[in-house]
MARDO-838983 format. One line per 4 residues: number of its first residue (from 1); their letters; for each residue x, y, z of C-alpha. Coordinates in pm, 1 decimal, always signed. Example, Ala and Ser with C-alpha at 12.3 -4.5 7.8 and 13.67 -1.06 7.14 Angstrom:
1> AS> +1230.0:-450.0:+780.0; +1367.0:-106.0:+714.0
END
This chain:
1> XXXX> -2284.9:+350.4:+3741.3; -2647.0:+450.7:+3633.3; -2785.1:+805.7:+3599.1; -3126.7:+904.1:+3710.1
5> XXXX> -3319.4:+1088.0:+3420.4; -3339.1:+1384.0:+3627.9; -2929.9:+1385.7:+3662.1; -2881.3:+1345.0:+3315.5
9> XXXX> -3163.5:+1608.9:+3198.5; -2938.0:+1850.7:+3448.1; -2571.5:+1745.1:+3333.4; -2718.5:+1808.0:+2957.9
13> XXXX> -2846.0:+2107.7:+3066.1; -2530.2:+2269.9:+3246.0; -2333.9:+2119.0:+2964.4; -2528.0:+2313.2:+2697.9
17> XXXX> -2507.9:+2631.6:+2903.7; -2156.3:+2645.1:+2913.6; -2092.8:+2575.4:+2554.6; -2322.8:+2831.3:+2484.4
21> XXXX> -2211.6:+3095.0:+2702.4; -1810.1:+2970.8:+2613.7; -1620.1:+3222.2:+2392.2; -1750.9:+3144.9:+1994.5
25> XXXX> -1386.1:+3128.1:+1909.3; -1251.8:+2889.6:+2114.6; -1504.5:+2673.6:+2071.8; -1450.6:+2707.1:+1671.6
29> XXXX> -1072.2:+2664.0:+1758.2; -1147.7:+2309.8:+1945.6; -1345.2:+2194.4:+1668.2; -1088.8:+2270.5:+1427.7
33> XXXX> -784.1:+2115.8:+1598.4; -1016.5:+1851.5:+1651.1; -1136.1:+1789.9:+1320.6; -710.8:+1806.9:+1149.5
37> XXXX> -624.3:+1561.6:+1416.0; -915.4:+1295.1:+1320.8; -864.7:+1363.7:+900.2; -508.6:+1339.4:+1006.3
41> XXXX> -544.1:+1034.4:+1205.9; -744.3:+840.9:+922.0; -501.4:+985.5:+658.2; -163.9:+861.7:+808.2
45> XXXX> -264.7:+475.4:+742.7; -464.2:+549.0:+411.7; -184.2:+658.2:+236.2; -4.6:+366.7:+425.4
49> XXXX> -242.2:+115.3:+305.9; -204.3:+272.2:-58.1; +121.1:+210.5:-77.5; +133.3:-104.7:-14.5
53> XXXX> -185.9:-154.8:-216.6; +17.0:-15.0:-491.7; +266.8:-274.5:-438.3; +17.2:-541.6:-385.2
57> XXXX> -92.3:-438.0:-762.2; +211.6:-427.2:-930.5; +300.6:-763.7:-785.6; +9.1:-945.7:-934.4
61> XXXX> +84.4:-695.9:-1259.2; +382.1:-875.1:-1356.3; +348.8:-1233.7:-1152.4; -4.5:-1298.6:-1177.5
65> XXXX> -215.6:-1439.4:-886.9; -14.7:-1797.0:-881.6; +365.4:-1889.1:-972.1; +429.4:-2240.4:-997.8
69> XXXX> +804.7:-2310.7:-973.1; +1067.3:-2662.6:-1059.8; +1117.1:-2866.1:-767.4; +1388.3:-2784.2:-574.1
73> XXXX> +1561.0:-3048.3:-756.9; +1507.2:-2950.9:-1074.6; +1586.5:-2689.8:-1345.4; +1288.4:-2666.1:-1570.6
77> XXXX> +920.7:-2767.2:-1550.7; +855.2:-3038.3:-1804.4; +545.3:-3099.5:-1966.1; +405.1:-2774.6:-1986.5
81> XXXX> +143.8:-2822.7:-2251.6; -1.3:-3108.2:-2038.5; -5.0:-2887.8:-1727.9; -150.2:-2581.4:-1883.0
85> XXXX> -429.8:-2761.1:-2027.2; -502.9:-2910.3:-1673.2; -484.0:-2578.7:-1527.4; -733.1:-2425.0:-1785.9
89> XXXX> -987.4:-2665.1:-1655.0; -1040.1:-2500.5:-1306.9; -1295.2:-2239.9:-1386.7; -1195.8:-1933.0:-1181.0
93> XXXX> -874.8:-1917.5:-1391.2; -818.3:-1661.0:-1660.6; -484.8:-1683.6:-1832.5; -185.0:-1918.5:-1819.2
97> XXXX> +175.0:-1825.6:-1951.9; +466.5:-2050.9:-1902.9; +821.3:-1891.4:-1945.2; +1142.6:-1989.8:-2048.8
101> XXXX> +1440.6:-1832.6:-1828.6; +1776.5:-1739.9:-1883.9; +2080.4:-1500.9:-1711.3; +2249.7:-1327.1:-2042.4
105> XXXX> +2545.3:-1081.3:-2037.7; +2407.3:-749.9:-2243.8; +2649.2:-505.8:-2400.2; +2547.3:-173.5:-2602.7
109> XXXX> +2838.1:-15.8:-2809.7; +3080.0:-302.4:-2773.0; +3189.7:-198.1:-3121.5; +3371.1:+97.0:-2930.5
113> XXXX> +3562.8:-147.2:-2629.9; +3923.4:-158.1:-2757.1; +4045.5:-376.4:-2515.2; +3865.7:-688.9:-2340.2
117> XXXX> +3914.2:-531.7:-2040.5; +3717.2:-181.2:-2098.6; +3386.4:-145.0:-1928.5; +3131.0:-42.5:-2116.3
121> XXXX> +2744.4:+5.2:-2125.3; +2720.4:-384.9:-1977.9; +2560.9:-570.3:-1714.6; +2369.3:-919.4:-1664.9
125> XXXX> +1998.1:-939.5:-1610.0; +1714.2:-1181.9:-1677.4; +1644.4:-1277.9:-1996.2; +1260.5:-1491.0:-1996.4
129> XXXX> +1107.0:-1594.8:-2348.8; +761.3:-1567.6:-2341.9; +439.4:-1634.7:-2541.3; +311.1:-1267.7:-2636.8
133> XXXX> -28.1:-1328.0:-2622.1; -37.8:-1555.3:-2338.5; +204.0:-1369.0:-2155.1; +6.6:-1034.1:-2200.2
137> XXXX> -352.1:-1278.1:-2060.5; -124.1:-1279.0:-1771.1; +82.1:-975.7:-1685.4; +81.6:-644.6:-1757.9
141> XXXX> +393.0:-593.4:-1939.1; +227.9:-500.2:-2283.4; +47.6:-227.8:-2133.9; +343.1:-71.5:-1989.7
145> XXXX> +549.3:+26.3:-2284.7; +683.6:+361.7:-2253.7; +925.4:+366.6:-2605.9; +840.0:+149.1:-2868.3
149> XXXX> +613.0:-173.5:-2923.8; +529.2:-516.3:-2747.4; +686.0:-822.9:-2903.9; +425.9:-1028.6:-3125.1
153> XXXX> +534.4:-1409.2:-3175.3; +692.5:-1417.1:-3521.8; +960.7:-1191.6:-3334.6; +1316.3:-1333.6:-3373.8
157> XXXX> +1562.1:-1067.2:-3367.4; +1357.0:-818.1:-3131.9; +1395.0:-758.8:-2787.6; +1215.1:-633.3:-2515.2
161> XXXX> +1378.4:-490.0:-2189.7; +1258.6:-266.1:-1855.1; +1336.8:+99.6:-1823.1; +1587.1:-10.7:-1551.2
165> XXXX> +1833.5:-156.3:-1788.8; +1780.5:+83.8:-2064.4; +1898.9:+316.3:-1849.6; +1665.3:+622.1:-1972.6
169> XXXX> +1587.3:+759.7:-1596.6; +1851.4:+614.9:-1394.3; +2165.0:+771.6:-1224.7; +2303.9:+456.0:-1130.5
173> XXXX> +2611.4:+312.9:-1372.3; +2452.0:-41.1:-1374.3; +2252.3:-32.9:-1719.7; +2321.8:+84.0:-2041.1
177> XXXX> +2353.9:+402.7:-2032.5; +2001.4:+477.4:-2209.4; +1963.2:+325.3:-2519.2; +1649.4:+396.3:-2713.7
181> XXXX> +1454.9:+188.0:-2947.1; +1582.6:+82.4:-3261.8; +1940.3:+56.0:-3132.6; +2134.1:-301.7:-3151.7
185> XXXX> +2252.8:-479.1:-2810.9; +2461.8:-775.8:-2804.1; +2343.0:-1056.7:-2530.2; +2612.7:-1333.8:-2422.1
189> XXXX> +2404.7:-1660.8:-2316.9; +2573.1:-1921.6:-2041.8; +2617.0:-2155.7:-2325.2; +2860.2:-1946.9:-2515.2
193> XXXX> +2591.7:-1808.9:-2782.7; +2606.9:-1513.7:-2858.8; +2357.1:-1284.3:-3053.5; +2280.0:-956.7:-3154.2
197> XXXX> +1920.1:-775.4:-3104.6; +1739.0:-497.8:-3207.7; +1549.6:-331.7:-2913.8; +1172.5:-305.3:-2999.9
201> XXXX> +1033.4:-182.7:-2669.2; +1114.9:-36.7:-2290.3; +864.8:-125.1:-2059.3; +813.2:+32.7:-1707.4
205> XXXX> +575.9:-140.8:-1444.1; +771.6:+9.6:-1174.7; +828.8:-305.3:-1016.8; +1188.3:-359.8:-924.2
209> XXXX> +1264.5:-682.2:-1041.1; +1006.8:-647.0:-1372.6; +1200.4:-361.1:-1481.5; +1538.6:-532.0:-1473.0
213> XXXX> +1449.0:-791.7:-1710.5; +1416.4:-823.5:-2082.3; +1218.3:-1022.8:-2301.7; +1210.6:-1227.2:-2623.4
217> XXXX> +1013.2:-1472.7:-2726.3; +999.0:-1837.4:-2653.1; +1090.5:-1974.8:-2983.2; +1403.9:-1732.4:-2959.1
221> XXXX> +1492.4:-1880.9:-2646.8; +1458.9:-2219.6:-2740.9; +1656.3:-2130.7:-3016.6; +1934.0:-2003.4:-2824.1
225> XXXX> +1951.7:-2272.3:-2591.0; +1986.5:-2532.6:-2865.9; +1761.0:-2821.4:-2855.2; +1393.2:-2881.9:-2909.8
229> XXXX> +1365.4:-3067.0:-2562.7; +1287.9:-2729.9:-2405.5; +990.8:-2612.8:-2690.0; +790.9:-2830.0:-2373.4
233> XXXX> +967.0:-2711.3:-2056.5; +908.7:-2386.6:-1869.6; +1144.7:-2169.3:-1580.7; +807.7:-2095.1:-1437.6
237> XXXX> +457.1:-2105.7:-1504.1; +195.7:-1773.4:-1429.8; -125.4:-1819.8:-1357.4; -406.9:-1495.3:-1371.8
241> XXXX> -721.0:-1584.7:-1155.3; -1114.5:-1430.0:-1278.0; -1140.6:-1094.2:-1059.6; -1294.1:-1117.3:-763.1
245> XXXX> -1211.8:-1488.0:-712.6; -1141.4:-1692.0:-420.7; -741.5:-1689.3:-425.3; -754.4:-1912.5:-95.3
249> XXXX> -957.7:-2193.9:-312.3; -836.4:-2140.7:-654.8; -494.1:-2214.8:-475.6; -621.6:-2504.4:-325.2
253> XXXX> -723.5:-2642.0:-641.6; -411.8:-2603.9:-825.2; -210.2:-2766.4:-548.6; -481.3:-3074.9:-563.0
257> XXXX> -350.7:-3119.8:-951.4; -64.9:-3273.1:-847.1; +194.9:-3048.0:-1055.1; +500.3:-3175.6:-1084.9
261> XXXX> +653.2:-2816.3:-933.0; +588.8:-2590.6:-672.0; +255.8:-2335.0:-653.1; +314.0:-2035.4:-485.7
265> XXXX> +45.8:-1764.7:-418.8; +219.9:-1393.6:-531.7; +230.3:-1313.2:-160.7; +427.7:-1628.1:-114.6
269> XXXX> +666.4:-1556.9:-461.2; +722.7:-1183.1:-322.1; +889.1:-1249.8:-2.7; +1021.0:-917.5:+75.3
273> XXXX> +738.2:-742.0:-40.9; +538.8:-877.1:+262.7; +787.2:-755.4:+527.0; +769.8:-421.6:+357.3
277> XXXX> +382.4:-393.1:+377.5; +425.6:-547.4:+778.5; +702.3:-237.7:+830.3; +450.6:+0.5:+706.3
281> XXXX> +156.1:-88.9:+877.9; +336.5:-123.9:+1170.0; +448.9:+273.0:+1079.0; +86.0:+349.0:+989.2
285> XXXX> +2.4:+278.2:+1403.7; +263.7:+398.2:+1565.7; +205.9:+787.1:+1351.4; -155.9:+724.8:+1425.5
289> XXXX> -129.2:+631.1:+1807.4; +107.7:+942.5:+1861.3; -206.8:+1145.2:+1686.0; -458.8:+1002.4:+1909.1
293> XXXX> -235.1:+1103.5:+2192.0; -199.4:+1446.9:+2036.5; -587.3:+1484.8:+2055.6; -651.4:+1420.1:+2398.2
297> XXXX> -337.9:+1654.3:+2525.5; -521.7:+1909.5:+2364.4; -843.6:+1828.0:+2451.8; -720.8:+1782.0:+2844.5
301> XXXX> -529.5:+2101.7:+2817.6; -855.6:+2335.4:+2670.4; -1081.1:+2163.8:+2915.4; -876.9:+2164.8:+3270.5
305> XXXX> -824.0:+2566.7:+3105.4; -1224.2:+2536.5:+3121.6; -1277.7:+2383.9:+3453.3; -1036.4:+2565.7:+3655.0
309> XXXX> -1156.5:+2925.0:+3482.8; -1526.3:+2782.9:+3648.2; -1424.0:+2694.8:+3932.8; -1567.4:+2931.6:+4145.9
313> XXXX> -1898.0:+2839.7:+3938.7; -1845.3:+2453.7:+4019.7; -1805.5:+2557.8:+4356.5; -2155.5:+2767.8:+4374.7
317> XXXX> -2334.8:+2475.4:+4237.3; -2208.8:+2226.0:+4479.5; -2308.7:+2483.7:+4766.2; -2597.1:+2475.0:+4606.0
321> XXXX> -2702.6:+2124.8:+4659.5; -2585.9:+1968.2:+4303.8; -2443.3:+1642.1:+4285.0; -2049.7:+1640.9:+4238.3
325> XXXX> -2101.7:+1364.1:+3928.2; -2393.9:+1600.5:+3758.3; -2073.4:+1801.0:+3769.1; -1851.4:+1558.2:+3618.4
329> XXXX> -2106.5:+1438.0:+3388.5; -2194.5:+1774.1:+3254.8; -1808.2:+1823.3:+3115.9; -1748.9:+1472.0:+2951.2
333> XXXX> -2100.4:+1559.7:+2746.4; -1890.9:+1870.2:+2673.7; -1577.8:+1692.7:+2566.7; -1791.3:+1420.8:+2367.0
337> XXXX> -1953.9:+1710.4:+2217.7; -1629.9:+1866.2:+2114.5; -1542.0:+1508.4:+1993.0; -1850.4:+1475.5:+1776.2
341> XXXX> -1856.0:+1786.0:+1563.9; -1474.3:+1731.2:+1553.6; -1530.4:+1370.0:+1379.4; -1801.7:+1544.3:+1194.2
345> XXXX> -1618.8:+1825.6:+1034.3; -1285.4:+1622.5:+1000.6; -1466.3:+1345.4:+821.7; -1646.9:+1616.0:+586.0
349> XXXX> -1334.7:+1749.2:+542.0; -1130.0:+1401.8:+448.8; -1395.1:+1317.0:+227.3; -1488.2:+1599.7:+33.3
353> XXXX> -1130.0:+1769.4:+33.3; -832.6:+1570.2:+75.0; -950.8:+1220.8:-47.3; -1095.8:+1408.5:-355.5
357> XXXX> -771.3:+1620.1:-417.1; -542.0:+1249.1:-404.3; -816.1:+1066.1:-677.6; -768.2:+1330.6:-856.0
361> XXXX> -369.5:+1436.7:-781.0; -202.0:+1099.3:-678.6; +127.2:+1043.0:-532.5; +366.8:+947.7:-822.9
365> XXXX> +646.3:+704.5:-644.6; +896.0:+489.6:-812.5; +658.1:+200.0:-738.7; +368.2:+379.4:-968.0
369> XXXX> +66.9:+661.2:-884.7; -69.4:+636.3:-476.1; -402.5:+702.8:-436.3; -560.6:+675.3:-19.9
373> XXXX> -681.4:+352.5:+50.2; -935.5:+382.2:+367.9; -1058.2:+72.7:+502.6; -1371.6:+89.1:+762.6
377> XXXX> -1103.3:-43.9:+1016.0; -893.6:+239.1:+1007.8; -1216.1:+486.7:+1047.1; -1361.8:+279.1:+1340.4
381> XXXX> -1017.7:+296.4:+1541.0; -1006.4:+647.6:+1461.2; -1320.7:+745.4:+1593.3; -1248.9:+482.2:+1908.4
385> XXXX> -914.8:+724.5:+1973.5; -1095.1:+1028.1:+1957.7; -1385.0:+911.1:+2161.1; -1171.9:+733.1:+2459.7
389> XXXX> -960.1:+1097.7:+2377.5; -1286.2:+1290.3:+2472.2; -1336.3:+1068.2:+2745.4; -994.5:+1104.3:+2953.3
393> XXXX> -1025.9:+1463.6:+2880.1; -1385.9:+1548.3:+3025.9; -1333.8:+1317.5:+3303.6; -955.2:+1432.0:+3482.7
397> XXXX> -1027.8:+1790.8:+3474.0; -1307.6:+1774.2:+3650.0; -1217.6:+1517.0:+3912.2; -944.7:+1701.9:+4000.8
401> XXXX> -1168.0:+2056.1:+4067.2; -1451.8:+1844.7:+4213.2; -1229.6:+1659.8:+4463.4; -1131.8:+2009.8:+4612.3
405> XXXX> -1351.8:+2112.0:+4904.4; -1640.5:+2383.4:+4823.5; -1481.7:+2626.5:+5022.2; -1125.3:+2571.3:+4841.2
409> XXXX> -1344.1:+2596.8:+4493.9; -1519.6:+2902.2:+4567.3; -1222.6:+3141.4:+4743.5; -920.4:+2945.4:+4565.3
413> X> -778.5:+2848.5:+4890.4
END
């Protein structure tokens, strides 16, 4: 459906004289509900997206970009020095730590139990012996201490464990009941050993799973477990890819290597964490589809108000000789007007204000600090809602007066 120049110099025209001869403040009052509903409508999924950004983050924090795990028939990874020296060769990778896994049984106090059947400050959790330097290449455990110090390799008797056994911030009964560094826990391995450690450091990376483990290092473990057959086999092997590299490739060329184990990306090693990032963008456009809706309710509402307070005028010009889609025309210019400054204002707004105030004053959740997270997506629907919005709401109004006979229009009956 074309439009002569002549029609569209008119519909401009009568569109411009009715926004200028409209009442100043409800014209300011459309812009304004306008402009919340599109900063709103971009800020829904951005703090969305940072969440699971944040997530995203934390999960490469403590895994690394690649996990390579035993065969499902296996325990242990064997020949780690062999494999980590293979892996070093690809060049896009950065670090490589292999760890050494066990479950222990912890107990703080058990001096105080009088009976084998009190329940103390107790619990079993994760115990992985690591190589501090390679293991801080990799993660970043070492950077997250919040009491104490990291282990450093000649550590035998030292311990390192999350804030979520420790206890310091939780309610819940399972940990141990906040002990603080420099206090002695006893740990009860599978194989009957049992030993006593002095905790050196709480860490808190505010990812579940991190924060319910401790850590010693791998000569302790190997210790503990009793033979040197294990100073060459690993529970796990982490691998830290160069920023900004290829994860899709560098993952290709570890699988190539032929490992004797299993290489996971940290998306794959997550598993829940990916459901929980579908759940919330699938959250993110439902909230921002109900907002979209939201703006062109309003919109409809202020313009019908619009069309049938000019009625009488729509009428006139009709009688008049002017063409019933000038008409029509004339109010979705208005509408996309009112959608333009809208978009204009909100973005202003979203930019300059609220983005600003979140760099600045992030959401602290238990998963670490949220800061908004925009993609160009999220912008682009936005500003397709509020246009098709604009649309729907210049076009119905008017149909619905033009349709009406001139006589109808001009008398209201």
């Amino acid at each position: 459906m074309k439009i002569a120049a002549s029609n569209f110099k008119t519909a401009i025209f009568l569109a411009v004289k009715s926004i200028r001869k409209g009442n100043l403040w409800t014209l300011a009052l459309i812009i304004t509900v306008i402009s919340l509903i599109f900063a709103s409508v971009i800020l829904t999924p951005s703090i969305m997206t940072g969440v699971t950004k944040s997530m995203d983050d934390q999960q490469i924090a403590v895994s690394g970009n690649a996990i390579i795990q035993p065969n499902s028939d296996k325990y242990y990874i064997e020949g780690v020095s062999q494999i980590k020296s293979t892996i070093a060769k690809i060049p896009e990778v950065l670090s490589v730590s292999p760890r050494l896994g066990v479950s222990a049984f912890f107990e703080y106090q058990w001096q105080t139990k009088y009976s084998p059947g009190d329940r103390g400050n107790e619990g079993n959790w994760p115990v992985i012996g690591i190589d501090p330097s390679q293991d801080a290449g990799v993660t970043s455990i070492a950077q997250c201490i919040v009491q104490g110090n990291y282990l450093i390799p000649a550590d035998r008797d030292m311990i390192l464990i999350g804030l979520d056994i420790a206890g310091n911030s939780l309610e819940s009964n399972n940990n141990l009941g906040g002990v603080q560094i420099g206090d002695t826990v006893r740990l009860t391995y599978p194989n009957g050993v049992k030993k006593e450690y002095t905790i050196k450091g709480i860490f808190q990376t505010h990812e579940m799973s991190a924060d319910r483990t401790a850590f010693v290092t791998r000569d302790e473990i190997i210790s503990v477990l009793g033979s040197a057959s294990f100073t060459d086999t690993a529970s796990q092997i982490l691998v830290k890819f160069l920023p900004g590299s290829n994860e899709g490739a560098v993952l290709a060329a570890l699988r190539s290597l032929s490992i004797d184990g299993v290489v996971q990306s940290w998306q794959e090693y997550g598993g829940s964490i990916g459901s929980v990032v579908s759940s919330f963008d699938m959250i993110a456009s439902l909230i921002s589809s109900v907002t979209i809706a939201v703006a062109a309710i309003v919109m409809f509402i202020v313009i019908y108000i619009n069309v049938v307070n000019r009625r009488r005028q729509i009428g006139i010009l009709r009688a008049i000789g002017i063409n019933s889609r000038i008409i029509l025309y004339s109010y979705l210019f208005q509408a996309v007007f009112y959608a333009v400054i809208g978009m204009i204002v909100g973005g202003l707004l979203f930019h300059f204000g609220i983005r600003m105030y979140f760099n600045l004053h992030p959401i602290s959740l238990p998963i670490g600090l949220v800061r908004l997270s925009v993609s160009p997506m999220t912008v682009e629907l936005a500003v397709l809602g509020i246009m098709a919005s604009a649309i729907f709401a210049g076009i119905i109004p008017a149909l619905t007066v033009i349709r009406q006979t001139i006589i109808k229009s001009i008398w209201g009956n």
